[in-house]
C-alpha positions in Angstrom: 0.0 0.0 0.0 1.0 4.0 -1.1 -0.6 4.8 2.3 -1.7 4.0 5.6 -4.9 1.8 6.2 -5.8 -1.6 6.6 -5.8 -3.3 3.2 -8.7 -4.6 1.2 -9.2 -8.5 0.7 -10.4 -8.0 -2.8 -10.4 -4.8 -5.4 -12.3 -4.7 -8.1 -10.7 -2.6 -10.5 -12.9 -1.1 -13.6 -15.5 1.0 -15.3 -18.2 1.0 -13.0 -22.2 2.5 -12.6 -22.6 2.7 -8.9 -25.8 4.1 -8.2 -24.1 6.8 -6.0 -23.0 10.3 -7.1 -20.5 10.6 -5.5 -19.1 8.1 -7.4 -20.6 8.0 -10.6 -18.1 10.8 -12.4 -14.9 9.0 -11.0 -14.1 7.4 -14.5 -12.6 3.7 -13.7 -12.3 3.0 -10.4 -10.7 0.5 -7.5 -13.8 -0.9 -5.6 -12.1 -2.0 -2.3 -13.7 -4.9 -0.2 -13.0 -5.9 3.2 -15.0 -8.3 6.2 -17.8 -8.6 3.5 -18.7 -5.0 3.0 -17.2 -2.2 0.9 -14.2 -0.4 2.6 -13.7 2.4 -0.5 -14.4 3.4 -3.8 -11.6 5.3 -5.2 -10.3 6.6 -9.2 -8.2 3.1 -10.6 -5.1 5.1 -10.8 -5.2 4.7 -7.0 -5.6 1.5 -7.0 -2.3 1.4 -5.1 -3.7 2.5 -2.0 -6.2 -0.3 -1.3 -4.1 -2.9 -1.9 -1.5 -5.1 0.7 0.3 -8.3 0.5 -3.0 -10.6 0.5 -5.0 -8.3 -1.6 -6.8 -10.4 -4.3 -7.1 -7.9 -7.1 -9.7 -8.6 -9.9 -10.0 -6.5 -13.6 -13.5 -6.2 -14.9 -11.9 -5.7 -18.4 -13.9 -5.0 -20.6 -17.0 -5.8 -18.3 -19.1 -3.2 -16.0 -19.1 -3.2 -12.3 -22.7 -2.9 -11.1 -24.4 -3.0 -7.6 -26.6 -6.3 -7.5 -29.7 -6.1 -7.9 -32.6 -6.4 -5.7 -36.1 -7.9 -6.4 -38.4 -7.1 -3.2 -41.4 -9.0 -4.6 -40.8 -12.7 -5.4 -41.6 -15.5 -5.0 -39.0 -17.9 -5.6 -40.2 -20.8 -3.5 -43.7 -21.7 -6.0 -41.0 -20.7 -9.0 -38.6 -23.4 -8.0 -42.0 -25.7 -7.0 -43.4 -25.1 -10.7 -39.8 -26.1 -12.6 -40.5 -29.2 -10.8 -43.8 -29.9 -10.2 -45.7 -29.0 -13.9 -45.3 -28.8 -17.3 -44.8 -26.2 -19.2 -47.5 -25.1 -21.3 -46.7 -21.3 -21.9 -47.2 -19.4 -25.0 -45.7 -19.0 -27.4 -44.0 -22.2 -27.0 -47.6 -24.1 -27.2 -49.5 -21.7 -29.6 -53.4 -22.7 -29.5 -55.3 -25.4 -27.7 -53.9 -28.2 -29.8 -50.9 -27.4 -28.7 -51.3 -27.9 -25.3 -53.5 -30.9 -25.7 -50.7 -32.4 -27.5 -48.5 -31.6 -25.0 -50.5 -32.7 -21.7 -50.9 -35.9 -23.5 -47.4 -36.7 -24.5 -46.7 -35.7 -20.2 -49.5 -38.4 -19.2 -46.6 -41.0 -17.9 -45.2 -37.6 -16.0 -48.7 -38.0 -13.7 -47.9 -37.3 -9.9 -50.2 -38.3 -7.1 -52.9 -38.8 -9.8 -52.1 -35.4 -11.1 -50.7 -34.0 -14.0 -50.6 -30.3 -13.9 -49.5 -27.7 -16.5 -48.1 -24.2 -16.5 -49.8 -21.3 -18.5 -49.0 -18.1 -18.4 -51.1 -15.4 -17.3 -53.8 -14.0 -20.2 -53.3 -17.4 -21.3 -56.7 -16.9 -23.3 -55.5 -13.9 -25.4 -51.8 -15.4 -26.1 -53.6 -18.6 -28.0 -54.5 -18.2 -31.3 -58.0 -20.0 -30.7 -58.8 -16.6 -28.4 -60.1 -18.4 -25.0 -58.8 -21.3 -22.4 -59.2 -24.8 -23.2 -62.3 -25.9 -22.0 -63.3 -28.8 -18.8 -64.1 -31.1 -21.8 -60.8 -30.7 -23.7 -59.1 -31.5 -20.9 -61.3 -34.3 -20.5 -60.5 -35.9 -23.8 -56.7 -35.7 -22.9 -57.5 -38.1 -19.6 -60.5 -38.7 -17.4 -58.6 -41.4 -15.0 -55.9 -38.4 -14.3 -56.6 -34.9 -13.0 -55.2 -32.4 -14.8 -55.0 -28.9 -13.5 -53.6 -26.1 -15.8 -52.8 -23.2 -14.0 -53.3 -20.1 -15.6 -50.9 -17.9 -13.7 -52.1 -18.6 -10.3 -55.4 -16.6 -10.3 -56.8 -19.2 -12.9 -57.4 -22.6 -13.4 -59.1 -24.9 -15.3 -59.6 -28.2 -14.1 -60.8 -31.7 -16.3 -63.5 -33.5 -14.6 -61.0 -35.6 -12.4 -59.7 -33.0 -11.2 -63.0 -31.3 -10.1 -64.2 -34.5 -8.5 -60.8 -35.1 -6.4 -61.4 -31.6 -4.7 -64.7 -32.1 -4.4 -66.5 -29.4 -6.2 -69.7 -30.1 -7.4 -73.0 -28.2 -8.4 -73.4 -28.1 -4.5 -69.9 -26.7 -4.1 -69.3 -23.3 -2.0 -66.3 -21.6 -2.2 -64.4 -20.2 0.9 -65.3 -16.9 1.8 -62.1 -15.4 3.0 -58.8 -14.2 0.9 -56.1 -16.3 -0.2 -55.3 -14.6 -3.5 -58.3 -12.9 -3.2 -61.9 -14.2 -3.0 -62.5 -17.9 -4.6 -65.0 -18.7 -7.3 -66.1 -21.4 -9.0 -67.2 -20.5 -12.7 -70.4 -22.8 -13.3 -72.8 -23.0 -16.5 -76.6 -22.1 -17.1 -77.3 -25.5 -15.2 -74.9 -24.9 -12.0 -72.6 -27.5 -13.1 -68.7 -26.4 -12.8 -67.2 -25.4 -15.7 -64.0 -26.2 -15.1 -62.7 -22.4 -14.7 -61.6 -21.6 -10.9 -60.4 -18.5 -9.6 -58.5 -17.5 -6.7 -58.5 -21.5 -5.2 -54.8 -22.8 -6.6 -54.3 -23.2 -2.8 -57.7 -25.1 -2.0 -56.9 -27.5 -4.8 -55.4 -31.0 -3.7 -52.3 -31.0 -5.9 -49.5 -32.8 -5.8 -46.3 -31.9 -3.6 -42.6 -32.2 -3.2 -40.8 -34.0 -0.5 -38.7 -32.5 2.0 -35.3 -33.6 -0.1 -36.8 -32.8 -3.5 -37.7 -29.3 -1.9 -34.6 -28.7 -0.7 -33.0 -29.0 -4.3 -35.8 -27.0 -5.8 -34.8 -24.3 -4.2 -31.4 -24.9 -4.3 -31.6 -25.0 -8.3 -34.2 -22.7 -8.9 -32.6 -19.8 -7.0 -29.4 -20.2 -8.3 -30.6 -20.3 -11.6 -33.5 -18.1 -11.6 -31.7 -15.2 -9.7 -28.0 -15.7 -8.9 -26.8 -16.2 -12.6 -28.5 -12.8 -13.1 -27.1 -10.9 -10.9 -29.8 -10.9 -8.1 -28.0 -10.5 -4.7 -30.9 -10.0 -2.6 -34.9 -11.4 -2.9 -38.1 -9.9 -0.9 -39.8 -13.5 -1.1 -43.5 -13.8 -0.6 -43.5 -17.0 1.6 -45.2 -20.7 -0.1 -44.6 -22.7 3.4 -43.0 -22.8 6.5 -41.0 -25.9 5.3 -39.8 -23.9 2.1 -38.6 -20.9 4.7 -36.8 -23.7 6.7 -34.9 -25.0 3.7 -34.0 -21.7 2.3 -32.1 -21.2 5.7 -30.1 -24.9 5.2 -29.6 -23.7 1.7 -28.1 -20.6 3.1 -26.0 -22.1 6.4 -24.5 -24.7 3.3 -23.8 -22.0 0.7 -26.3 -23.6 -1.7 -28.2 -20.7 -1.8 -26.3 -17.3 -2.3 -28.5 -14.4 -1.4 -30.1 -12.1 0.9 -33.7 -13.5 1.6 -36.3 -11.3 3.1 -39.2 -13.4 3.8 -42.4 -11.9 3.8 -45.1 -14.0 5.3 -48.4 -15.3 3.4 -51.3 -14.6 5.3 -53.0 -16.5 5.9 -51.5 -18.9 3.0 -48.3 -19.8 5.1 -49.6 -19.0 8.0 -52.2 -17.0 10.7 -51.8 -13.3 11.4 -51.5 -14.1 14.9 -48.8 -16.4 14.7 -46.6 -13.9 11.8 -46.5 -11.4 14.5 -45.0 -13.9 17.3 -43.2 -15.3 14.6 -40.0 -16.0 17.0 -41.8 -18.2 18.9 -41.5 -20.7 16.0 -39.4 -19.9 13.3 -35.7 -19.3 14.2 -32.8 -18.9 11.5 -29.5 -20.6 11.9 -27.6 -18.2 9.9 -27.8 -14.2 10.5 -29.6 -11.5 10.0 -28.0 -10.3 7.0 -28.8 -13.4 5.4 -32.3 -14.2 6.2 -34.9 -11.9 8.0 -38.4 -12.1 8.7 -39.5 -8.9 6.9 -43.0 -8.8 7.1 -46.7 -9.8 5.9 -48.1 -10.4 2.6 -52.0 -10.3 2.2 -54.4 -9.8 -0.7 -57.0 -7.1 -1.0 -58.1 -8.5 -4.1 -57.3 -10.8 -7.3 -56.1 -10.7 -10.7 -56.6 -8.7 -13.8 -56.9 -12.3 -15.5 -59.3 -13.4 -13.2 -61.4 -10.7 -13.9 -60.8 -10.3 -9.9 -58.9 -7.2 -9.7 -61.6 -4.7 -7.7 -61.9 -1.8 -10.1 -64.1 1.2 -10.0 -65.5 0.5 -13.4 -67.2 -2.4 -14.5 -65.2 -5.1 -16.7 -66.3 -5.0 -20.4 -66.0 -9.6 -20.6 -69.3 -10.2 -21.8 -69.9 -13.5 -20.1 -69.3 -11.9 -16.1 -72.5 -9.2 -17.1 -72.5 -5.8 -16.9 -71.7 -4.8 -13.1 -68.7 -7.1 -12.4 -66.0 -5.1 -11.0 -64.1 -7.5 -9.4 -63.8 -8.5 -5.3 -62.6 -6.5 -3.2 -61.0 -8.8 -0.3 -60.3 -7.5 2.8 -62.3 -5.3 4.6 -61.4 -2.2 6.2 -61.8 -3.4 10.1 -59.1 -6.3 8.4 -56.3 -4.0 7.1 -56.5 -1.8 9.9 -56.4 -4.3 12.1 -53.1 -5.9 10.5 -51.4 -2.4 9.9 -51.7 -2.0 13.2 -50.3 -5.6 14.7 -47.3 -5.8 12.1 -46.2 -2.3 13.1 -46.4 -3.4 16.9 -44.7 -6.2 15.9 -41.8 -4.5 14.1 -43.0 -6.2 10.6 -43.9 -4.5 7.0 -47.3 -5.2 5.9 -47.1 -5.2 2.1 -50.8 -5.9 0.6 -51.5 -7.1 -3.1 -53.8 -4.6 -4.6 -54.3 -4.3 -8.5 -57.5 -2.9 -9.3 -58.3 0.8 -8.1 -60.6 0.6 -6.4 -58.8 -2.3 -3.9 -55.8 0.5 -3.4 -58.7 3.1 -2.6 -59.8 0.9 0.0 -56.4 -0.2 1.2 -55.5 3.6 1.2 -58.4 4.9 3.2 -57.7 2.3 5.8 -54.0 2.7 6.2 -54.3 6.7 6.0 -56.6 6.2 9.1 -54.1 4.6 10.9 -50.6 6.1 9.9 -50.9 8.6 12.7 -50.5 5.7 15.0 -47.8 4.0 13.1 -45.4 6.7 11.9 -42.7 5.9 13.5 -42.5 2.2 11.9 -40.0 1.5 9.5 -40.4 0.5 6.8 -43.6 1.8 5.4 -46.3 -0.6 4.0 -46.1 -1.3 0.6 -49.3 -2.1 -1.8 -47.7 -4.3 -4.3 -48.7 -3.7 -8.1 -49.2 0.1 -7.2 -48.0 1.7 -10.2 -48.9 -0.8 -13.0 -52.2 0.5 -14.1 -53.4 3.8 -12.7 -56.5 5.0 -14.7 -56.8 7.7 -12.4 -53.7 8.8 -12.0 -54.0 12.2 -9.6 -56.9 10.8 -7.3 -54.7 7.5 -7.1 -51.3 8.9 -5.8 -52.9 11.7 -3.8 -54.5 8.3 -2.0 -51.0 6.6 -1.6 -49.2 9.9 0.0 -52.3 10.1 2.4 -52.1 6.6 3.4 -47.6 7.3 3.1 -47.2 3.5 1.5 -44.5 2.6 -0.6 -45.8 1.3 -4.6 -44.0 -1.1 -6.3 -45.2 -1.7 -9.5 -43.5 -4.3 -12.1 -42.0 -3.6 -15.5 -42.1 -7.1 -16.6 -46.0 -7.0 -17.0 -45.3 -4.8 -19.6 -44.6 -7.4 -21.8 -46.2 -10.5 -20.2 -50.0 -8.5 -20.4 -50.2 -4.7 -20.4 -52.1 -5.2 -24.3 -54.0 -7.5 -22.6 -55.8 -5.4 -19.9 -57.9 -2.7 -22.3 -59.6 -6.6 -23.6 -61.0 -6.8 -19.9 -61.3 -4.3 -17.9 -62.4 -1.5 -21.2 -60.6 0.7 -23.8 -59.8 2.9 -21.1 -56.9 0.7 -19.7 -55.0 1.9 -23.3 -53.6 4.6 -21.1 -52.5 5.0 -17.9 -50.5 1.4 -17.4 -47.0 1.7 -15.9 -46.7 5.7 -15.9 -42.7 5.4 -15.0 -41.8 8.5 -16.4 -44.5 10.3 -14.9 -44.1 8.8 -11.7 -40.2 9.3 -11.3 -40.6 12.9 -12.5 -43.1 13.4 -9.5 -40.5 12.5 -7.3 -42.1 8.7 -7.0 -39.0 6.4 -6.0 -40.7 3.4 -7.2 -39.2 0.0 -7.5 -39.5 -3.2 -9.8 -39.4 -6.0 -9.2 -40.6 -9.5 -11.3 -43.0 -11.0 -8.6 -41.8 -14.7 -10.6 -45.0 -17.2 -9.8 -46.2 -20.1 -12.1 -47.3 -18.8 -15.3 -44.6 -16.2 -15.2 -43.3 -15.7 -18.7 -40.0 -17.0 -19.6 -36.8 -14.8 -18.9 -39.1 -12.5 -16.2 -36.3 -13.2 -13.4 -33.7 -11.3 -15.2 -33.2 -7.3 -14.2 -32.1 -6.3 -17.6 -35.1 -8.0 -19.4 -37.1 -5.6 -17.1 -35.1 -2.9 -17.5 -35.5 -2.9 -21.3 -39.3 -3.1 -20.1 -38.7 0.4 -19.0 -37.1 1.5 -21.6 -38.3 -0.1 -24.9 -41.9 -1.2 -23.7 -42.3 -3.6 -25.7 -45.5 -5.4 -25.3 -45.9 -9.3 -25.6 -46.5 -8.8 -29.4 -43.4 -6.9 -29.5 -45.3 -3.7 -29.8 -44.7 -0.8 -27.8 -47.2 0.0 -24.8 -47.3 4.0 -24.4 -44.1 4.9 -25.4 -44.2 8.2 -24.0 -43.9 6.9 -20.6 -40.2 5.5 -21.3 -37.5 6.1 -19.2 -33.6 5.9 -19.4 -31.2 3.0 -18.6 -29.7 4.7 -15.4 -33.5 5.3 -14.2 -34.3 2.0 -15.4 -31.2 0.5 -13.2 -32.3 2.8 -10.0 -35.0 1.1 -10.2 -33.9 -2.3 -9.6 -31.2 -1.7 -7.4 -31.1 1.6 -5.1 -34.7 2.1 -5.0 -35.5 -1.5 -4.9 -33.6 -2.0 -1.8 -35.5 1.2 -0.1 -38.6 -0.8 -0.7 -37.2 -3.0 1.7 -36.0 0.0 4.2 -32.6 -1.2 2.7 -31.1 1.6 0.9 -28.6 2.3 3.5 -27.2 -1.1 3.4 -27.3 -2.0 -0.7 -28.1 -0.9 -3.8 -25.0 1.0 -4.3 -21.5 1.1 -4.2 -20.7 3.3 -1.3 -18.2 2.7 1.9 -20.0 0.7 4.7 -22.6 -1.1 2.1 -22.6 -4.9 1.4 -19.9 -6.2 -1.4 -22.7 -7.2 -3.1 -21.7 -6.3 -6.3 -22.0 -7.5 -9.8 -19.9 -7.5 -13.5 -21.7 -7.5 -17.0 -19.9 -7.9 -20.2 -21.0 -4.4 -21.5 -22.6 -1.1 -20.3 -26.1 -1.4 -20.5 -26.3 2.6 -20.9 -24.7 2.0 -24.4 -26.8 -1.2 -25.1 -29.5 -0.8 -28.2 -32.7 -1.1 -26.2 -33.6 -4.7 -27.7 -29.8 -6.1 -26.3 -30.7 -5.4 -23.3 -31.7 -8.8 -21.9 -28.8 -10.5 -23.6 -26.3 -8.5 -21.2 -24.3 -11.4 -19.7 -23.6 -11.2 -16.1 -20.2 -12.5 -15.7 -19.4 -12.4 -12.0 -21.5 -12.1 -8.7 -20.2 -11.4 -5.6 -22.4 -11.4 -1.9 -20.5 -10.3 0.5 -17.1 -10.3 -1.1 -17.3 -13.4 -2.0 -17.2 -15.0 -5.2 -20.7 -16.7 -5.4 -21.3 -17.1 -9.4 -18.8 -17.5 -12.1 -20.0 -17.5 -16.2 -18.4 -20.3 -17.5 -16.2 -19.1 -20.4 -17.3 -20.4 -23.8 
């Protein structure tokens, strides 16, 4: 070393985008690393001073140093579950009904449990070329001895008759009345008889399951693939089960699993209200804090746009729901008080699923109500998919800075259905989805993140197809979804990394490459800044580092 100090283990040496201005205009620069976190960012020519006899120094080369990225709304856990458990059905890999008949009946011998169920992206209906969902007959002619469930982007399914009769709906059938992923329904024809169509009830359904073993290498797989090879250094994941939580934290003691996992919990999917907020009592981690966290509570205020169960203030325009269906709204306004109020008490972030408007109206009014009483809790509640379709856009963000909740909308859905919404809900939905550049320019630090599920389309865990959401907004035809609302690369990149970790009260911590942050840190074979918009999801991440440490390598070709 040219001068006093403690050496770094590591320096990365390179051109670099760290998210921090004070950084940003240093040209190429020496990132030092030290006991997992960053000790200084300096110019390259003074490189020198970082470095001691066990320095490890690494040169990015012709590659970009970047923060990792952050995605604080996934959910990894059903993602790693669905690579194993189903077959994939998506468009445009099947392209009409035939297709996925075809398919399902060439998977028969893949049956589990008496169950063979297939993956289908959401909008599933407008992505064929036949224009609707295959039908409880169809299905039918595929198998009547197996079930078959396709899942249609986990707010839809349709079932064959097996299937029906193995979870016991009937023409006598009633659905719960409470929310998992928003009030269940089951669709039934002019005679009462199931269709085959059921919405909101993926979790009702007796489907098949995955030991303890072949769990614990789902995850193990699907994280690392899913997430690590792209650059993904921390996940906000939206609990499946307690089991899943408990092998995350193996995954994580044996180094199996490289990230930072902030577990929200399901209610009451994975568990009661009562028993997230005293959460200690039973679920303890065996390796730290800044590994794995309980981070707070997920609940759903209402459905899907797919399901035609996203609570809207205007009617849906699908002529077969009639002319006053505006979807379900949920939760009731006694129930989101009541939970803003315990998770705060209980040091936890309540972060409720609301698409439609007129469920973030009612979350809104309820939270605002309270805030007085909460203030002081950190972070703020978050209504996830705030931000992806906002037909009223003034009356809609006054409501969020009255109820002070964080929004964090997700770019992908550009692509996997923003064309799709004006089909259902009315022409009215042409404008107003994913208003990024008028939201940023309000001063609107919104987050993405890819909220991965089954039926999530293929390439949605990976930032920089997301960020060229932002910036290209390219729809799932390839056309461009309100162009005028595009925003740069750098805000695109903000987005997924500074600002995603603030939606996890992180931003101190990550999301940057600043003294005193994690080494969580990231290289790319190119600058994305430079990057033609459609290149953008082929940027390469060659290195990941979490703490320091080398956790993901690209094999050289």
């Amino acid at each position: 070393m040219s001068s006093g100090g403690t050496p770094a283990d590591t320096v990365l040496v390179g051109r670099a985008i760290t998210m921090s201005p004070a950084h940003d205009r240093l040209g190429p620069v020496a990132v030092g690393i030290r006991d997992g976190l960053i000790s200084a960012v300096v110019p390259a020519e003074r490189r020198d001073t970082l470095i001691g006899p066990g320095t490890a120094v690494v040169e990015a080369g012709d590659g970009v140093i970047l923060p990792g990225f952050v995605d604080p709304h996934v959910h990894s856990e059903v993602a790693a579950r669905t690579r194993s458990l189903t077959v994939d059905c998506r468009a445009p890999g099947c392209r009409s009904i035939a297709d996925v008949l075809d398919l399902l009946t060439s998977a028969l011998p893949q049956a589990r449990d008496g169950w063979l169920v297939g993956e289908a992206n959401l909008f599933f209906d407008r992505k064929l070329t036949d224009g609707r969902f295959p039908t409880r007959q169809e299905l039918d002619s595929v198998s009547r001895s197996v079930a078959i469930a396709l899942r249609c982007g986990g707010h839809l399914s349709v079932l064959n008759s097996k299937a029906l009769e193995l979870a016991g709906i009937d023409s006598c059938y009633e659905a719960a009345n409470y929310s998992i992923t928003g009030l269940p329904t089951v669709e039934r024809d002019s005679s009462g008889a199931p269709t085959g169509v059921v919405k909101e009830m993926d979790n009702l359904l007796p489907l098949p399951d995955l030991d303890a073993g072949e769990l614990r290498r789902a995850i193990e797989e699907g994280v690392t693939d899913l997430f690590t090879r792209h650059g993904v250094t921390t996940l906000g994941e939206i609990s499946e089960t307690a089991a899943g939580i408990r092998c995350y934290d193996a995954a994580l003691a044996s180094g199996a699993v490289a990230a930072r996992m902030h577990f929200y919990l399901w209610v009451p999917g994975t568990t009661t209200l009562d028993e997230a907020c005293r959460h200690p009592d039973w679920l303890t981690f065996t390796v730290g804090r800044e590994l794995a966290r309980i981070q707070g509570v997920k609940m759903f205020s209402d459905g899907g746009y797919s399901a035609a169960s996203a609570a809207m203030k205007r009617p849906y325009v699908l002529p077969e729901l009639g002319p006053d269906h505006h979807g379900h709204v949920a939760l009731s306004r006694e129930q989101l008080i009541d939970a803003l109020r315990r998770t705060a008490a209980a040091g936890l972030q309540l972060a409720v699923h609301a698409n439609g408007d007129r469920a973030q109206e009612a979350v809104c009014d309820a939270f605002a109500e309270v805030l007085p009483d909460v203030r002081g809790a950190q972070p703020a509640p978050r209504i996830e998919h705030a931000g992806n379709f906002i037909p009223d856009y003034a009356g809609t963000t006054a409501a969020w800075r009255r109820a002070g909740i964080i929004p964090c909308p997700q770019p992908v859905f550009i692509r996997n259905f923003g064309e799709f919404v004006p089909g259902y809900v009315g022409a009215y939905a042409r404008r107003g989805q994913f208003p990024f550049r008028r939201l940023l320019d309000d001063g609107w630090p919104i987050s993405a993140s890819s909220d991965v599920w089954i039926g999530s389309d293929q390439g949605q865990t990976n930032p920089f197809l997301s960020i060229a959401s932002c910036v290209a907004r390219a729809d799932f035809h390839g056309n461009p979804l309100e162009p005028d609302q595009a925003i740069t690369v750098d805000e695109a990149l903000r987005m997924h990394t500074l600002h995603a970790a603030a939606a996890l009260g992180e931003e101190g911590t990550r999301g940057s490459i600043e003294p005193g942050k994690f080494a969580d840190i990231i290289v790319v074979d190119r600058d994305p800044r430079t990057c033609p918009p459609e290149a953008l999801p082929d940027v390469r991440v060659e290195q990941v580092y979490l703490g320091g440490r080398l956790v993901h390598q690209q094999a050289t070709v």
